[in-house]
DSSP file (Angstrom, degrees, kcal/mol; ACC not computed):
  #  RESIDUE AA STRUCTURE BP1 BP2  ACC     N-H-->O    O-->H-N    N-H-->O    O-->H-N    TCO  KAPPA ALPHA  PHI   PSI    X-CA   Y-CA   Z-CA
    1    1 A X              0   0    0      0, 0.0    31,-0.1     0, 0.0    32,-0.1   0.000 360.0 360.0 360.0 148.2   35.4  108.7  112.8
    2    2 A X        -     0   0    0     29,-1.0     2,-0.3    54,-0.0    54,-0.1  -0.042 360.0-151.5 -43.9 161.1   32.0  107.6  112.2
    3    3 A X        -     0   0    0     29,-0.2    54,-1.5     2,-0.0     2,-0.5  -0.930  10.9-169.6-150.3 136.9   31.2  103.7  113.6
    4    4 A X  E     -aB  34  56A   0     29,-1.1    31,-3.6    -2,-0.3     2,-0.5  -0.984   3.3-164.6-144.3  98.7   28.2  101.6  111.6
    5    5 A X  E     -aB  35  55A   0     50,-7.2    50,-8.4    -2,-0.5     2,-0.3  -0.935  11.5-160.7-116.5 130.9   27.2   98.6  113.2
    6    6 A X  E     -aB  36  54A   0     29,-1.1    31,-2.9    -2,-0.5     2,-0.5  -0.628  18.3-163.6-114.9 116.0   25.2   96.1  111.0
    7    7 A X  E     +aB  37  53A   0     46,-1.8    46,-0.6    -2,-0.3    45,-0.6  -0.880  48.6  91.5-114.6 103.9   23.4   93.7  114.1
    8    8 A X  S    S-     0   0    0     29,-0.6    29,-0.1    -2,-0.5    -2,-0.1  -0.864  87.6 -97.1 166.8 146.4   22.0   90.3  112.4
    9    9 A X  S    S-     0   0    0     -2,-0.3    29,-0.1    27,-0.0    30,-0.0   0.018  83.9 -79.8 -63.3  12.1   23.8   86.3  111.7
   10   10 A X  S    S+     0   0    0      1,-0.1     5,-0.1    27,-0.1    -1,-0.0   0.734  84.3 158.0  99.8  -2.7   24.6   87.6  108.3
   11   11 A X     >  -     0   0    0      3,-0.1     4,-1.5     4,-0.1     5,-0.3  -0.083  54.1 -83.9 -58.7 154.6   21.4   87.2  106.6
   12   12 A X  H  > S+     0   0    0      2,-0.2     4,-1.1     3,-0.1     3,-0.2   0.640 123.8  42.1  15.3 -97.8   20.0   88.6  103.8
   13   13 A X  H >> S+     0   0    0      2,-0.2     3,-1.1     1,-0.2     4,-0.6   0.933 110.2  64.1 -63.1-115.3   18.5   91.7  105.0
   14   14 A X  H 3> S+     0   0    0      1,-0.3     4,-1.6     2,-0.2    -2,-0.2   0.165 102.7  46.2  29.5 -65.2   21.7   92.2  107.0
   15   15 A X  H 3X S+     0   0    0     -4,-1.5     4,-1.2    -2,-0.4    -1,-0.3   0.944 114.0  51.3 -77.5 -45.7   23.7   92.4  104.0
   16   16 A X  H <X S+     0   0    0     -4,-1.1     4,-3.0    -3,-1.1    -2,-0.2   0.727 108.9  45.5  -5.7 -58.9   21.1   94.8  102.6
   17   17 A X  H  X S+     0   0    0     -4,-0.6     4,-2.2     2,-0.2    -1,-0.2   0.786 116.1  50.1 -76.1 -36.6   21.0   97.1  105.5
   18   18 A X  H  X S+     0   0    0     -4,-1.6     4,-1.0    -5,-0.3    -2,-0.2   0.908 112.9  47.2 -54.4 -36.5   25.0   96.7  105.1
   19   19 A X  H  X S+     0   0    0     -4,-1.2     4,-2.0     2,-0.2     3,-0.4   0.898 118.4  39.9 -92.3 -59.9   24.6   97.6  100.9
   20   20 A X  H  X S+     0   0    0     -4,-3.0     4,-3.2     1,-0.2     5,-0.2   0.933 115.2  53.5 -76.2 -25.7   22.2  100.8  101.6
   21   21 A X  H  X S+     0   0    0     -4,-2.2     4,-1.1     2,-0.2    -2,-0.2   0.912 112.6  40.8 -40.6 -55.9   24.4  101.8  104.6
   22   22 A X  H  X S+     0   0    0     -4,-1.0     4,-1.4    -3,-0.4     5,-0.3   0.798 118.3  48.4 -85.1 -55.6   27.8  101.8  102.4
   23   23 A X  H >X S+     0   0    0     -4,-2.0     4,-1.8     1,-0.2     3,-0.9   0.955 111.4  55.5 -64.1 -48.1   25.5  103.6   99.2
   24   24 A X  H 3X S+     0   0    0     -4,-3.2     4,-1.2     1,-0.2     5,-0.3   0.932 106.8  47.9 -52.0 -55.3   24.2  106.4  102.2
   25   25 A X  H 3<>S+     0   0    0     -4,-1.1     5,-2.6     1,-0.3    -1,-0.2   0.755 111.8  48.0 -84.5 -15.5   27.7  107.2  103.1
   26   26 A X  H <<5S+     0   0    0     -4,-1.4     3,-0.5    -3,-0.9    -1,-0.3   0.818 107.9  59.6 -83.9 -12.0   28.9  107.7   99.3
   27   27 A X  H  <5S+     0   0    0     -4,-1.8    -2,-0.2    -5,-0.3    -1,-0.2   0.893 118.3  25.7 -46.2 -52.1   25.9  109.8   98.9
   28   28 A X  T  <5S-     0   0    0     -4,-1.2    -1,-0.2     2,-0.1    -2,-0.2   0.213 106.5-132.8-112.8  -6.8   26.9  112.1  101.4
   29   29 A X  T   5 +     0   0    0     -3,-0.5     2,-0.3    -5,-0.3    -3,-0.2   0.765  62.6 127.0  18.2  59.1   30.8  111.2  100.9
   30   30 A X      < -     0   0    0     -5,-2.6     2,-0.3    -6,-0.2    -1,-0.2  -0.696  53.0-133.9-105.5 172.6   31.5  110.9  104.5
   31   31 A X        -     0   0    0     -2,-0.3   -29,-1.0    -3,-0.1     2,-0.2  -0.892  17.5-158.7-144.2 160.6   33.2  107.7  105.5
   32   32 A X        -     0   0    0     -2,-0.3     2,-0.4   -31,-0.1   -29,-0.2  -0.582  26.8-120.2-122.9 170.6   32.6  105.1  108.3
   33   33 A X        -     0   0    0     -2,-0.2   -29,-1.1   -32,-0.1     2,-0.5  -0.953  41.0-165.9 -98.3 124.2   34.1  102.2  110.6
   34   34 A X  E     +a    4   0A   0     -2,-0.4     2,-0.3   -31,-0.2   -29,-0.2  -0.969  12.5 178.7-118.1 158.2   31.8   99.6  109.6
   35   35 A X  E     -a    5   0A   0    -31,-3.6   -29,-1.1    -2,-0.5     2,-0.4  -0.902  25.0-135.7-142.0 158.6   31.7   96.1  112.0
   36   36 A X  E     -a    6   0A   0     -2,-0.3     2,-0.4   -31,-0.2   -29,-0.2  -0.963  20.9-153.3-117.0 107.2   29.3   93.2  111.4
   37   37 A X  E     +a    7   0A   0    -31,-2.9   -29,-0.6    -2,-0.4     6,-0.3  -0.571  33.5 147.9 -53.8  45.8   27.8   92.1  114.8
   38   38 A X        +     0   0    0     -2,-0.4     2,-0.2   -31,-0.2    -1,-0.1   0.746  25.5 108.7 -58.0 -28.7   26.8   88.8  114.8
   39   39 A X     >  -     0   0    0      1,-0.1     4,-2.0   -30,-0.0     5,-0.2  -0.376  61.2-140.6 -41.1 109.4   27.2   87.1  118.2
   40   40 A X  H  > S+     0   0    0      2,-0.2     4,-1.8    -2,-0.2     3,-0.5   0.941 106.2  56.1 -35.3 -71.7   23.7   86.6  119.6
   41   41 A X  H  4 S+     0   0    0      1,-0.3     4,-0.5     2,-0.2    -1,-0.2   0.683 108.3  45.6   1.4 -82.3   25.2   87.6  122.8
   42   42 A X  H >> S+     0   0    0      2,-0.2     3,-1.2     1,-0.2     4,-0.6   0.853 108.8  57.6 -49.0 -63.9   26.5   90.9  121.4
   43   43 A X  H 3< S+     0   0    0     -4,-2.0     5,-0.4    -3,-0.5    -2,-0.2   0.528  97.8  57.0  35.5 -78.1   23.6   91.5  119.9
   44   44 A X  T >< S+     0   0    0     -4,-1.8     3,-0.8    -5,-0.2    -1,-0.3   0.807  89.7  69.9 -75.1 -28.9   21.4   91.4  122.8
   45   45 A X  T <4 S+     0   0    0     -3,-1.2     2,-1.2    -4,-0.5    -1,-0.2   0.833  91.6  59.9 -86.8 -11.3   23.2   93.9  124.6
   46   46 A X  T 3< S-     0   0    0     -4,-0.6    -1,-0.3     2,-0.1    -3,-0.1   0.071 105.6-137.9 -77.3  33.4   21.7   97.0  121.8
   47   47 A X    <   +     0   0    0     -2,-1.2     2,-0.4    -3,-0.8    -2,-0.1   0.676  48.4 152.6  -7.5  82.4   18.3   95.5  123.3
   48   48 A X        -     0   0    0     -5,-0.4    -2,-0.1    -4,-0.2    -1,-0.1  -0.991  46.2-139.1-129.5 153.5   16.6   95.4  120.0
   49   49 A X  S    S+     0   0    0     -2,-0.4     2,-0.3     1,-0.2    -1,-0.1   0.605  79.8  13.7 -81.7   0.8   13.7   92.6  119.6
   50   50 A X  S    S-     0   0    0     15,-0.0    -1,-0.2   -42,-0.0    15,-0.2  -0.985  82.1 -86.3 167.8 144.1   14.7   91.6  116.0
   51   51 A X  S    S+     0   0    0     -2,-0.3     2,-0.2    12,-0.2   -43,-0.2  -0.380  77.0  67.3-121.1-164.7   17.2   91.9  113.6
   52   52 A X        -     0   0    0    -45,-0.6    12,-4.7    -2,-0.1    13,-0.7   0.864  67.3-176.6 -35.7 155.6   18.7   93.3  111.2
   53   53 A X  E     -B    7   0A   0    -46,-0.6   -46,-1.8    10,-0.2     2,-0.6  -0.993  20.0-161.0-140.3 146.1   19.9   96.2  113.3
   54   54 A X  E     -B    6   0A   0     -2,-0.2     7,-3.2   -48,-0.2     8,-1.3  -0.847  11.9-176.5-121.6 133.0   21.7   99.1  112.4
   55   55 A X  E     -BC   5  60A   0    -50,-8.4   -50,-7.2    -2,-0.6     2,-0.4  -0.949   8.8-156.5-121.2 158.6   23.7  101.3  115.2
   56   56 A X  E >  S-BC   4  59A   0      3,-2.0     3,-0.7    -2,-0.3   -52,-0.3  -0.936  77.0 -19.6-126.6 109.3   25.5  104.5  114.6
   57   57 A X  T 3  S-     0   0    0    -54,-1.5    -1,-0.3    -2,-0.4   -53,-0.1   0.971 130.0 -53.3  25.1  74.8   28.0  105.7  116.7
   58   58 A X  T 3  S+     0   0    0      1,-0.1     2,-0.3    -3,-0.1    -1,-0.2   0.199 114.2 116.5  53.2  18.7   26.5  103.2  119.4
   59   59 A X  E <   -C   56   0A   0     -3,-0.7    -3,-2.0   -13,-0.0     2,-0.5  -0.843  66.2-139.2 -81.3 121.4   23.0  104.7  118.9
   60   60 A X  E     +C   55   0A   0     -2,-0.3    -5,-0.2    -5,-0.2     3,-0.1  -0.709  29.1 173.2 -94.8 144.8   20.8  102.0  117.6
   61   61 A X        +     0   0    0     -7,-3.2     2,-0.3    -2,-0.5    -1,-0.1   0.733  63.9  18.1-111.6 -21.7   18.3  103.9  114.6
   62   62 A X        +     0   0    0     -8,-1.3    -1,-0.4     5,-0.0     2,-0.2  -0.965  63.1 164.5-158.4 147.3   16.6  101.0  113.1
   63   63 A X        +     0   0    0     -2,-0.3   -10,-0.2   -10,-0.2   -12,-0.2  -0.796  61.5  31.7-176.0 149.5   15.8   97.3  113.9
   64   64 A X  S    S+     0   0    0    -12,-4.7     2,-0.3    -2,-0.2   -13,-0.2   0.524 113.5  35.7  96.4  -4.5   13.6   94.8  112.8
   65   65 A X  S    S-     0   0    0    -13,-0.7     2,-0.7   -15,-0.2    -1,-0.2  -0.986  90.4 -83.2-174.7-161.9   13.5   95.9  109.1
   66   66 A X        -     0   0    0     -2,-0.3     2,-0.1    -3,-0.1   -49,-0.0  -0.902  42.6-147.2-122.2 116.5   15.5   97.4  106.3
   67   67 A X        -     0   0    0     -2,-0.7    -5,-0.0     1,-0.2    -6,-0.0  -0.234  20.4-105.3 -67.5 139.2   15.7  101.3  106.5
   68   68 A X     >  -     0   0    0      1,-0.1     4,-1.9    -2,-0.1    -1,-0.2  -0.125  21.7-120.0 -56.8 174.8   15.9  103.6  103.2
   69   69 A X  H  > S+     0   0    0      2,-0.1     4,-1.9     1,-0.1     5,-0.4   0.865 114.7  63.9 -87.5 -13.4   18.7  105.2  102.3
   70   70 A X  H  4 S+     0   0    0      1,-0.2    -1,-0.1     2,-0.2     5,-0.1   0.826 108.0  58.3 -57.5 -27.6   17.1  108.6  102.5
   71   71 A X  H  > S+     0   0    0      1,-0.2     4,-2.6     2,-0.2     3,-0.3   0.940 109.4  33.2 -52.6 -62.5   17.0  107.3  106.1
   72   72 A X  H  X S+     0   0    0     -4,-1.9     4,-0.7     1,-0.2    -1,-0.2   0.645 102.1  65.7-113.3  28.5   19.9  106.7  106.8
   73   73 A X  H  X S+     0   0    0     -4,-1.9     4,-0.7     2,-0.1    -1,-0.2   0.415 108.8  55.8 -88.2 -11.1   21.7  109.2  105.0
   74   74 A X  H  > S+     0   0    0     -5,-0.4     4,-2.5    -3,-0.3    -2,-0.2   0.805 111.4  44.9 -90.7 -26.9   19.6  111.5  107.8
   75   75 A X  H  < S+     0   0    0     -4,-2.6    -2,-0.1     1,-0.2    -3,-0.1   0.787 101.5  53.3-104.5  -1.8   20.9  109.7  110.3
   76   76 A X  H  X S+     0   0    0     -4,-0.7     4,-0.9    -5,-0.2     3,-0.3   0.592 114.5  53.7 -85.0 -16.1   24.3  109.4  109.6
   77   77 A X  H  < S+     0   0    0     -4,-0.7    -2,-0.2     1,-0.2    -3,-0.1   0.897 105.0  50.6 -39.5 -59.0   23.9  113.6  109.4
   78   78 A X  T  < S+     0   0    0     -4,-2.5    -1,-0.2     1,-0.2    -2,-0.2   0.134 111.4  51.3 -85.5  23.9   22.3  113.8  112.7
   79   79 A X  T  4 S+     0   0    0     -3,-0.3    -1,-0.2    -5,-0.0    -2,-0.2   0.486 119.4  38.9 -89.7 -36.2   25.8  111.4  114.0
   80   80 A X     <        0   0    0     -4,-0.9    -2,-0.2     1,-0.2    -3,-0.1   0.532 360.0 360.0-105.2   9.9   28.0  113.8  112.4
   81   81 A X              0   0    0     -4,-0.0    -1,-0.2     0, 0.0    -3,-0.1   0.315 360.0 360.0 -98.9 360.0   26.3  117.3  113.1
């Protein structure tokens, strides 16, 4: 199964990137594991400078701002092709 990790303390834009993630996958009507990262810690180890960050099947695709959904309905394609 797909894995969507949402990388951010839960902010805003976090839940945003969560909200067009969630809308991407009915688009496309595949379905996901999604996890909430929040632990700085945890975080750090997807070395991205700035959050939100969204990874997909451990690939990180975006960070540092809030992606479309045309985005990432392309990149949850290229996880599942």
């Amino acid at each position: 199964m797909l894995s969507i990790k949402v990388l951010g303390p839960g902010c805003p834009n976090c839940k945003k990137v969560e909200m067009i993630s969630r809308q991407a996958l009915e688009a496309i009507g595949a379905q996901a594991e999604f996890t909430k990262v929040t632990d700085y810690n945890q975080i750090m180890q997807y070395d991205i400078l700035s959050t939100p960050g969204l990874v997909i099947n451990e690939k990180v695709v975006s960070s540092g701002r809030i992606p479309t959904q045309a985005e990432v309905i392309t990149w949850i394609a290229d996880a599942l092709s």
